[in-house]
C-alpha positions as CSV (number, residue, x, y, z in Angstrom):
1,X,-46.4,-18.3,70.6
2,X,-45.7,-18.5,66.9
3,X,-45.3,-21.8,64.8
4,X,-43.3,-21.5,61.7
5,X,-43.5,-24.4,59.5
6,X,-41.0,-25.7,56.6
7,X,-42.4,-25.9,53.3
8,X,-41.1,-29.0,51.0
9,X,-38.5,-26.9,49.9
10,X,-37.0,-25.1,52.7
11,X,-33.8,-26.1,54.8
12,X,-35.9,-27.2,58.4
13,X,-39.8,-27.9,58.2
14,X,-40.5,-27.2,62.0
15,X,-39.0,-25.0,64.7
16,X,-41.7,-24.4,67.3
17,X,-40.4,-21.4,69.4
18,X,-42.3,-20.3,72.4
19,X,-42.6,-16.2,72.6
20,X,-39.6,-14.8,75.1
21,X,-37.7,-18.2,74.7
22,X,-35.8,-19.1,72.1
23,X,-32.5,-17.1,72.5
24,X,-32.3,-17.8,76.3
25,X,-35.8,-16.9,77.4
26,X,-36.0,-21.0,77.4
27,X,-32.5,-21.7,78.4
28,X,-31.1,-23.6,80.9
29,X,-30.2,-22.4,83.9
30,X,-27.1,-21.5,85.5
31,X,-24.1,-23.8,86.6
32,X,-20.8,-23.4,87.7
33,X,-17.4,-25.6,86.9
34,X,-19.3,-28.2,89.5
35,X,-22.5,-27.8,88.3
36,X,-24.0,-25.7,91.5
37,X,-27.3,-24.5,90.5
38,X,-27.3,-21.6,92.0
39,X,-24.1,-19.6,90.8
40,X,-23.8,-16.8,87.8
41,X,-21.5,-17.0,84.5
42,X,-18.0,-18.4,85.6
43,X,-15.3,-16.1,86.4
44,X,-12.0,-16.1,84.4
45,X,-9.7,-14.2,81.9
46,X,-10.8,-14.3,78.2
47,X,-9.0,-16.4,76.5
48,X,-9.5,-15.6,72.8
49,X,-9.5,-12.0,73.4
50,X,-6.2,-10.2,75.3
51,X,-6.8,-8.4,78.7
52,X,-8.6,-5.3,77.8
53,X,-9.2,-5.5,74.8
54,X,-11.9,-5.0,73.0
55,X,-14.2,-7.4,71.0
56,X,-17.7,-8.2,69.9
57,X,-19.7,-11.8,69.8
58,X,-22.2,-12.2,67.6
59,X,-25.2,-14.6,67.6
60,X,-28.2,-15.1,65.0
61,X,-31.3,-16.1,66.2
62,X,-35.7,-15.8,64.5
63,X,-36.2,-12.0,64.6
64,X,-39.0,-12.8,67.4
65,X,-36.5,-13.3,70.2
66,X,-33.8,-11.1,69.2
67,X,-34.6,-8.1,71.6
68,X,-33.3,-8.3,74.7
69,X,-35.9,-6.0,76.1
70,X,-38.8,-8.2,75.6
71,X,-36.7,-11.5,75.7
72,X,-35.7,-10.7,79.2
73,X,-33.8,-13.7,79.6
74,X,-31.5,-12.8,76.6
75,X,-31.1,-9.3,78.2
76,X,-30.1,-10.7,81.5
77,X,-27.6,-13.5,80.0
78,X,-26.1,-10.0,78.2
79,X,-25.9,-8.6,81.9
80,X,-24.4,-11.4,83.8
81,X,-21.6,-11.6,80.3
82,X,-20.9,-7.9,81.1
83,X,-20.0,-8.1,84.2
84,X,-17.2,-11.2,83.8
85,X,-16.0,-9.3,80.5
86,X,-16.5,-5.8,80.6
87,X,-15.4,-4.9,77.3
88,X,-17.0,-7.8,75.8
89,X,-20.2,-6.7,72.9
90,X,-22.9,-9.4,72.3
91,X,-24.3,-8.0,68.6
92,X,-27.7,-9.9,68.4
93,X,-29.5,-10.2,64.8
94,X,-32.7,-11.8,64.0
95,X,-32.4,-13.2,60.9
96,X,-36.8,-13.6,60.4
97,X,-38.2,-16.9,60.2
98,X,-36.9,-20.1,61.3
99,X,-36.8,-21.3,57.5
100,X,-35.1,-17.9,56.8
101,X,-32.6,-18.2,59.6
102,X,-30.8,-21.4,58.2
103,X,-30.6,-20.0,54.6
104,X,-28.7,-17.1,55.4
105,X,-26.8,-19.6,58.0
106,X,-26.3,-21.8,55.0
107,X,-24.7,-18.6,52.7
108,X,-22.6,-17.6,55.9
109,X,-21.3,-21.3,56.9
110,X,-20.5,-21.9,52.9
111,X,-18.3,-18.5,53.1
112,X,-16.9,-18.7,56.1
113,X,-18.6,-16.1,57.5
114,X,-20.8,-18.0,60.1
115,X,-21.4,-16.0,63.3
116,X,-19.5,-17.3,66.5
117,X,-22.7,-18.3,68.0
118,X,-26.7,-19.2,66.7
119,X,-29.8,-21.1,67.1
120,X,-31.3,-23.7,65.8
121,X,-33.4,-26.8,66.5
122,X,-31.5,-30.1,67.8
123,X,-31.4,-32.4,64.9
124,X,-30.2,-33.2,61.2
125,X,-31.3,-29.9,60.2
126,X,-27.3,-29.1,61.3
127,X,-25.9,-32.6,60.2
128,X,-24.0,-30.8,57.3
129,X,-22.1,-28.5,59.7
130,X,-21.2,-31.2,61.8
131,X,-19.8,-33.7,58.8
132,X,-18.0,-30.4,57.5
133,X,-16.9,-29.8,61.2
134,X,-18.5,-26.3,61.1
135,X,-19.7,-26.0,64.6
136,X,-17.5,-26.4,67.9
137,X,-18.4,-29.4,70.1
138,X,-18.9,-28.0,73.6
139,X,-18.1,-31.1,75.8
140,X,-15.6,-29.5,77.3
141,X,-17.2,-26.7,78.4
142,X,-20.2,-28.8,79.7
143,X,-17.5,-30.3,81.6
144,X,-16.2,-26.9,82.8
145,X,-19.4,-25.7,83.6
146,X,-21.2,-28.5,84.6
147,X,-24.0,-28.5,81.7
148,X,-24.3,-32.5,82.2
149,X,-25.9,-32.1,85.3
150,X,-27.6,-29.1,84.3
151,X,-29.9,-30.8,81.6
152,X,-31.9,-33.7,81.6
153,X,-29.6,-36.8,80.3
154,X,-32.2,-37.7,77.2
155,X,-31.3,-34.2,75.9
156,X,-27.6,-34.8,76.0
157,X,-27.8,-38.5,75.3
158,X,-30.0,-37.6,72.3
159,X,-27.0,-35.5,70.7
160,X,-24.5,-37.8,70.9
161,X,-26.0,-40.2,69.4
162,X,-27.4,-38.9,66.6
163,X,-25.0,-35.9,65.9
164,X,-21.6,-37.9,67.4
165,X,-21.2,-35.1,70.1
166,X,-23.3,-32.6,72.7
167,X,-23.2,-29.7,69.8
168,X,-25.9,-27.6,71.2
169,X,-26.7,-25.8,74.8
170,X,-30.2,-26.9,75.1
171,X,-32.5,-24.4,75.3
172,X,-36.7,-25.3,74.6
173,X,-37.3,-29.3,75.4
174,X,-40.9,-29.5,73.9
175,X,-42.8,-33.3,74.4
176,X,-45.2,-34.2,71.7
177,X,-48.4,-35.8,72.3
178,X,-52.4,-35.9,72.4
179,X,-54.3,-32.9,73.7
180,X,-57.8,-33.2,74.6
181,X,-60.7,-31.4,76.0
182,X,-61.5,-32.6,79.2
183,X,-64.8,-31.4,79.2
184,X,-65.6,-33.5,76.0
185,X,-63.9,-36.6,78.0
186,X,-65.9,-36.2,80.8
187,X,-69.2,-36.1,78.7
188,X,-68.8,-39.0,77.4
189,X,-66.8,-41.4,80.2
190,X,-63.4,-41.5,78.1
191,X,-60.2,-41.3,79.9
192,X,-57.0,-41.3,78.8
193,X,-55.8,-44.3,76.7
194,X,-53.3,-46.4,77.8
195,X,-53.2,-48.3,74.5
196,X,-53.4,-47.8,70.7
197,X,-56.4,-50.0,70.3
198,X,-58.0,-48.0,73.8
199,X,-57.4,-44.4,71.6
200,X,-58.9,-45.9,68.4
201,X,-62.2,-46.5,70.5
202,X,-62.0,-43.1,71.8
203,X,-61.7,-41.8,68.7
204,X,-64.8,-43.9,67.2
205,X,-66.9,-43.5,70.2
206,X,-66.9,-39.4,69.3
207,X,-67.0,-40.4,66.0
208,X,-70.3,-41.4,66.9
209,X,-71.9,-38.8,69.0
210,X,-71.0,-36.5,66.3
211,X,-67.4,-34.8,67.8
212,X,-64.8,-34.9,65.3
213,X,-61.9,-37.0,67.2
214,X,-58.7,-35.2,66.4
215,X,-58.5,-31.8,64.4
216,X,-55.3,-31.9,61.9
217,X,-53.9,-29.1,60.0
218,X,-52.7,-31.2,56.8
219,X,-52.0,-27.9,54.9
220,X,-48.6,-28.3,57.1
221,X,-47.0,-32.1,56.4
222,X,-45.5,-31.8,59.7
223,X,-48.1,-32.3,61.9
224,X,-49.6,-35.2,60.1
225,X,-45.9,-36.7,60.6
226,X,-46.1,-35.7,64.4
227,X,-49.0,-39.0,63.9
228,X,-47.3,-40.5,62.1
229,X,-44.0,-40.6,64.4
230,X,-46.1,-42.5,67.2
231,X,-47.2,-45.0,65.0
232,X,-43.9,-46.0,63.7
233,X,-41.9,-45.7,67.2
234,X,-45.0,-48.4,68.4
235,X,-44.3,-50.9,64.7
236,X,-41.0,-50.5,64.6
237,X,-39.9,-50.4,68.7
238,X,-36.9,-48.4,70.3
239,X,-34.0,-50.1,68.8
240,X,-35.4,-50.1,64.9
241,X,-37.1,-46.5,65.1
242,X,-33.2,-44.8,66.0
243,X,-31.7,-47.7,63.2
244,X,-34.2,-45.6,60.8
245,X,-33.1,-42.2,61.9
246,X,-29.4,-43.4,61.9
247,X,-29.2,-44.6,58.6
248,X,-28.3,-48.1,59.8
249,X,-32.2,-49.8,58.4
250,X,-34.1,-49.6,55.3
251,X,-36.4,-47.6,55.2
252,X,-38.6,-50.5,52.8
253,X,-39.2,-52.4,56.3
254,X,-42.4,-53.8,57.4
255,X,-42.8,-51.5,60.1
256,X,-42.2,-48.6,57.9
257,X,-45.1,-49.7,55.7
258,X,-47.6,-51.0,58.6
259,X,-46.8,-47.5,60.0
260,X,-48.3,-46.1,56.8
261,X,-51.0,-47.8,56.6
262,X,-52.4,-47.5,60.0
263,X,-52.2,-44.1,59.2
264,X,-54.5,-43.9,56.4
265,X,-56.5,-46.6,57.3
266,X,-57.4,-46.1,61.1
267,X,-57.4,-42.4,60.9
268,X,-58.3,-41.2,57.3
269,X,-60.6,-43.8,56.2
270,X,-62.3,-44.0,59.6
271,X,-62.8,-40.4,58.9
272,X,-61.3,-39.7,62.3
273,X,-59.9,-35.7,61.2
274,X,-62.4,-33.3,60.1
275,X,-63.5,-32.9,56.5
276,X,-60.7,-31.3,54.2
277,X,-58.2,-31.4,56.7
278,X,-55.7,-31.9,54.1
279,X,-56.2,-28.2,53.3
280,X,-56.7,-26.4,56.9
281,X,-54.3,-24.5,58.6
282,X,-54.2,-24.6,62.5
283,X,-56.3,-20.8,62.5
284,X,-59.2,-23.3,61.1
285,X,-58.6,-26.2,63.8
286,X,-57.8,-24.3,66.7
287,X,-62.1,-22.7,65.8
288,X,-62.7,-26.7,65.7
289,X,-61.0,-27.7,69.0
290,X,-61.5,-24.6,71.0
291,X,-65.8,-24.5,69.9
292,X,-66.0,-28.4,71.4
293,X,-66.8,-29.4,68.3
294,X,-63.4,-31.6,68.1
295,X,-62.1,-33.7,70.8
296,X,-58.3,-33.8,70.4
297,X,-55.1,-32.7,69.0
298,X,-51.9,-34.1,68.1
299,X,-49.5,-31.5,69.6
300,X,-46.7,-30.4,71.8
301,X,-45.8,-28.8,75.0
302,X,-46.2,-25.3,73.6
303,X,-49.8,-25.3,73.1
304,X,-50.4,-23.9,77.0
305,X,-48.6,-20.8,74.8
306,X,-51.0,-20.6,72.4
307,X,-54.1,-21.4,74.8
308,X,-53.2,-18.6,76.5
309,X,-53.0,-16.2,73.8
310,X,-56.3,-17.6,72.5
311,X,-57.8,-17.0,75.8
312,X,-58.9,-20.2,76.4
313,X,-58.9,-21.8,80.1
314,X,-56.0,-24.4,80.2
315,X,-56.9,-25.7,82.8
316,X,-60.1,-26.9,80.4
317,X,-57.6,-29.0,78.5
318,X,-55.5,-31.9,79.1
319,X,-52.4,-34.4,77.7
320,X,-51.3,-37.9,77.5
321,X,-48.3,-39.3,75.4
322,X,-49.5,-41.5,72.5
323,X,-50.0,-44.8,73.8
324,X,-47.0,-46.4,71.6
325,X,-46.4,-49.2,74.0
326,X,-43.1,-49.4,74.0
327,X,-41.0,-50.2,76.8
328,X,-39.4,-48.5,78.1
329,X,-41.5,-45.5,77.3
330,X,-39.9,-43.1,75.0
331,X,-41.3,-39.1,74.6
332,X,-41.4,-38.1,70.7
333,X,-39.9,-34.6,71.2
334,X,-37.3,-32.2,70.1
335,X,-35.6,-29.3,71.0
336,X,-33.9,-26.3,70.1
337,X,-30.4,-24.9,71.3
338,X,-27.4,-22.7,70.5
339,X,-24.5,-23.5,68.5
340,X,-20.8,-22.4,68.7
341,X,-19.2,-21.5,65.0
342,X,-16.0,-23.9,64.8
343,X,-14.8,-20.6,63.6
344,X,-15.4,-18.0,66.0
345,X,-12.0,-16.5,67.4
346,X,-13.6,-16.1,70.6
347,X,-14.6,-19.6,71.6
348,X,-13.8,-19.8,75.0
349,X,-16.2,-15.9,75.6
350,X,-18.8,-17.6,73.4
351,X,-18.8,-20.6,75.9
352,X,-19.0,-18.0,79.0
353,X,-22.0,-16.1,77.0
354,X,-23.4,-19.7,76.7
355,X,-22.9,-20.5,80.6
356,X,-24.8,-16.7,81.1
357,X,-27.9,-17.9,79.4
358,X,-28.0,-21.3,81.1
359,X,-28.0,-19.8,84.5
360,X,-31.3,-19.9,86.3
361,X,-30.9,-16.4,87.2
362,X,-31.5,-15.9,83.5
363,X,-33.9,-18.9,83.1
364,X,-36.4,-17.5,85.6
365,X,-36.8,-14.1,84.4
366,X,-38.6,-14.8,81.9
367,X,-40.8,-18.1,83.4
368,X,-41.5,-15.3,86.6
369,X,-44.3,-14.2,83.5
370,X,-45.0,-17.1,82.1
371,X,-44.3,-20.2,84.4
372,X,-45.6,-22.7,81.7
373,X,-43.2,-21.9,78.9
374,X,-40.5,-24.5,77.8
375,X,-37.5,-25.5,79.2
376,X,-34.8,-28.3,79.5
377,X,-33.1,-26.5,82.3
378,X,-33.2,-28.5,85.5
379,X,-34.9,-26.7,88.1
380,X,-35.8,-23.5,86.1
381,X,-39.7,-24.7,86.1
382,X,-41.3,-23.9,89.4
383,X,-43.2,-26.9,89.6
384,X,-45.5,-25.6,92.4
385,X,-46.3,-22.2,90.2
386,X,-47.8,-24.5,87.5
387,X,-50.9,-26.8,86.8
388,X,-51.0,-31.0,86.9
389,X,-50.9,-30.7,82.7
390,X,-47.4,-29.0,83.2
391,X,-46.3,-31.5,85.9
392,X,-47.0,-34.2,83.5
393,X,-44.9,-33.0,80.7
394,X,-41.8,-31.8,82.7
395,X,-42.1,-35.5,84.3
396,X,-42.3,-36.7,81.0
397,X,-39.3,-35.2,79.6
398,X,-37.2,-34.9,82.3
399,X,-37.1,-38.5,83.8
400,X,-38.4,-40.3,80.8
401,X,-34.7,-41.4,80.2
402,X,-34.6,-41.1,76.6
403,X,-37.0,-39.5,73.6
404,X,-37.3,-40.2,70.0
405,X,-36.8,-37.8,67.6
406,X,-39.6,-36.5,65.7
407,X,-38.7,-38.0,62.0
408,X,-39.0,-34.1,60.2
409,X,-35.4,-33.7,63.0
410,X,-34.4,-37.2,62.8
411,X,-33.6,-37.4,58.7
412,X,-32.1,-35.3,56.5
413,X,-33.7,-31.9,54.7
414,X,-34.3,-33.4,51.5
415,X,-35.2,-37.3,53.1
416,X,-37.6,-35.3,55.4
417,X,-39.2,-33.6,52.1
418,X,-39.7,-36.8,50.8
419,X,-41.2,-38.4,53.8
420,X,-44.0,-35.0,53.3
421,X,-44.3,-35.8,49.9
422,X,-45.0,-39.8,50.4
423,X,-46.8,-39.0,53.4
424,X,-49.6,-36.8,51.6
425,X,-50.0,-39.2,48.9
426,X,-50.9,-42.0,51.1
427,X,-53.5,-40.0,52.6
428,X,-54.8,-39.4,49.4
429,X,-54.5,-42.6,47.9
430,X,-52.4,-42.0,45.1
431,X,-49.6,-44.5,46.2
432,X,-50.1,-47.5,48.4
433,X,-47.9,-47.9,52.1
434,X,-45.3,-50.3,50.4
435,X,-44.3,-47.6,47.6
436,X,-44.0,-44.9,49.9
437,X,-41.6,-46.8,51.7
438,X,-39.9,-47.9,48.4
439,X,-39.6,-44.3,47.2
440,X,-38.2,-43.4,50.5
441,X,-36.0,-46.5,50.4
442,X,-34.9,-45.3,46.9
443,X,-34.2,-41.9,48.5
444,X,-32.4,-43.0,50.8
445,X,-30.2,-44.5,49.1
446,X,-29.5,-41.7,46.9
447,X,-28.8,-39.1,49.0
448,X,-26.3,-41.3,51.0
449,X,-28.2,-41.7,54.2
450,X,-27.4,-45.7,54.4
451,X,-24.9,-46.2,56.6
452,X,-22.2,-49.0,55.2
């Protein structure tokens, strides 16, 4: 699996995008206009295209999961489109990187040259084509082929209420917590924390036998932020933590800054990351973690991807969400999906191309390799081909009821740069907790993001 992170100047910090998944390797499954589980794409004349007639779809998606030989899921969602419309061409381009991806999707929207179908992650990263109504809401085609009950209802739920509308077929549906090392645990009599104060003790009781608690790549804002998104879902509580993300609070609240400052002083000061963190990249933390000489790891569900390809024994590690306390428990996670252009002249083919990749036919092609990689289809994950770990996460994000954005997808591009920027000098102790939150206050305000 490959991680591509968002510099502080680039359209989308973070899209995580587990190898074979992203353009329908890690799609949902299949469903018909009742939602059966078990049926192929729906059946029906094209309705943008006339009888016969010729015509071509296209879709933009990272270069990694553009081939439909080696993204076998893609390749069968192209099959199953075939045979409903048989002169019907699915054209897919990778377009690189993630970052790279929603440029060129930015030059295409602006002239009106956006493809009729692409992916992206499930958050504000897209909020402009939504306000400019550039994308196609697809409600009633999860009506027509029963995507509500396809999905969990915290991945639908999520999109209408921070994007006004279900906007995206979900595709990955990646939890984010703590990893561990269970042989490390068991050394030293820890088990997993069912508080923050219960992890803090975990982290200073390796702290004292010499283990570094939790590795952190700083070079990468991001995943300090992953931290950092805990924190502030357990100050500020359901209600406040979405009034943050929907522009309806201030970002200069108390919980904002007590956020901050837990931060820096329970995990920086305590010296609870490993020396010059603020510079390593995750090649250097993975040594850390995967030598034993570091404990934990702030991550998501796609690290059984890359302890595989590292060769490490997964069933040596473990996870547990961060202990935030609130309850209801919420999951911090995010997903990815594909988008319809509010252009495309083939809208209601697009759909049926959608409805081929969300069939479990497709789905479980690809998880027949690799039975641990993502997915926010219900039912696509064999749950008795995988390990407790995997159990624990699907449970997590399937009947969790709800999740919390991480904040890089909950705010805007350029508030999310400014959350990085803040972030790093809090660590570093060039500003204090209650600027940062004035700056991003300030920001705020600026770029519009307070709602009236």
């Amino acid at each position: 699996m490959k991680k591509w992170m968002r510099s502080a100047s680039s359209f989308i910090l973070v899209a995580v995008v587990l190898a074979l998944a992203a353009c329908g390797g890690n799609n949902a499954g299949n469903s018909s206009s009742n939602g059966n589980t078990e049926g192929t794409a729906n059946n029906g004349e094209a309705a943008g295209a006339e009888k016969g007639e010729k015509f071509t779809l296209s879709l933009w998606t990272i270069s990694d999961n553009a081939d439909p030989m080696t993204n076998l899921a893609l390749g069968k969602a192209i099959e199953l489109f075939k045979q409903e419309y048989p002169n019907g061409e699915i054209k897919v381009e990778g377009k690189g990187r993630p970052e790279q991806l929603y440029d060129q999707l930015n030059i295409a929207v602006s002239g009106g040259n956006a493809p009729d179908l692409f992916w992206s992650n499930v958050g504000q990263n897209v909020s402009f084509y939504v306000k400019n109504g550039k994308v196609e809401s697809l409600d009633k085609y999860a009506q027509q082929y029963g995507w509500y009950e396809a999905y969990p209802e915290s991945a639908t739920s999520y999109q209408k209420r921070f994007l006004g509308d279900f906007y995206a077929l979900p595709g990955n549906y990646n939890a984010m917590g703590i990893w561990y090392k269970k042989d490390i645990f068991e050394k030293y009599s820890l088990s997993e924390p069912k508080t923050y104060d219960e992890l803090l003790q975990i982290a200073s009781t390796l702290k004292e036998n010499g283990v570094i608690p939790m590795v952190m790549a700083g070079k990468w804002p991001a995943l300090v932020t992953r931290l950092f998104d805990g924190i502030l879902e357990m100050e500020a509580g359901a209600e406040l933590h979405d009034k943050l993300l929907l522009g309806e609070a201030k970002f200069n609240s108390p919980e904002v800054v007590e956020a901050f400052r837990k931060l820096k002083e329970d995990w920086v000061d305590n010296k609870y990351f490993q020396e010059g963190y603020l510079s390593n990249e995750e090649a250097q933390t993975n040594n850390l973690w995967y030598s034993g000489k570091a404990a934990m790891w702030y991550s998501g569900s796609w690290e059984f991807g890359n302890l595989r390809n590292n060769k490490q024994d997964v069933e040596g590690y473990d996870f547990f969400p961060f202990p935030t306390g609130v309850e209801p428990y919420r999951i911090v996670a995010f997903g990815d999906g594909y988008y319809m252009s509010s252009e495309s002249k083939y809208k209601d083919e697009a759909a049926a191309f959608l409805n081929a990749m969300s069939t479990l036919e497709a789905q479980r092609i690809t998880l027949q390799q690799n039975p641990e990689s993502s997915s926010a289809r219900i039912g696509a994950i064999d749950l008795d081909k995988v390990n407790d770990t995997k159990k624990k996460i699907v449970e997590l994000l399937q009947n969790s009821g709800s999740y919390v954005p991480t904040n890089e997808m909950g705010t805007e591009p350029r508030l999310t740069d400014v959350l990085f920027d803040v972030q790093t000098r809090v660590l570093t102790g060039e500003i204090s907790p209650q600027e940062a939150a004035d700056i991003l206050d300030e920001k705020a305000a600026e770029f519009g993001w307070y709602k009236e």
